[in-house]
C-alpha positions, 0 to 999 in steps of 0.5 A: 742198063736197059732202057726199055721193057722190051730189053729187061726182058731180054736180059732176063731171058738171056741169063735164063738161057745162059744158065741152061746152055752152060749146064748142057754144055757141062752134061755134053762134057761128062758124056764125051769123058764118058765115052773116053774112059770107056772099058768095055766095048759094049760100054764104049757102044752104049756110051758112044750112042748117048754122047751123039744123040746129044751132041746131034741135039745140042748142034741142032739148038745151036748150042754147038756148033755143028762141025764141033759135033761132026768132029766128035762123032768122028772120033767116037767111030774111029775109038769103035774101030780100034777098040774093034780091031783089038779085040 
């Protein structure tokens, strides 16, 4: 238990954040299936497009970690790519 009005706080906030952090991190889940389920190529671009703005949001508030983002966005190009050189 904490032992000052300083802590409490803090364990108010932390839970707070905890809570948020889970539910991006969930949302950023979805958006990479998201992105891998993909059936088309435009739906595959736009999908792509979303999943990267909040992987580069996420990494930036540190929620991620941005070498976990880098490698997404990675894969997300070379998917582009083979999907490209398909069709």
């Amino acid at each position: 238990m904490p032992q000052h009005k300083s802590a409490e706080k803090r364990v108010r906030q932390d839970a707070k954040r905890r809570l948020l952090n889970r539910f991006k991190k969930v949302a950023l889940r979805k958006a990479i299936k998201a992105v891998r389920t993909a059936e088309t190529t435009e739906e595959l671009v736009e999908r792509s497009r979303e999943a990267q703005r909040l992987l580069d949001r996420l990494a930036t508030k540190g929620i991620i970690h941005p070498n976990y983002a880098a490698n997404r966005k990675r894969q997300f190009a070379r998917l582009l790519a083979e999907r490209s050189a398909e069709g």
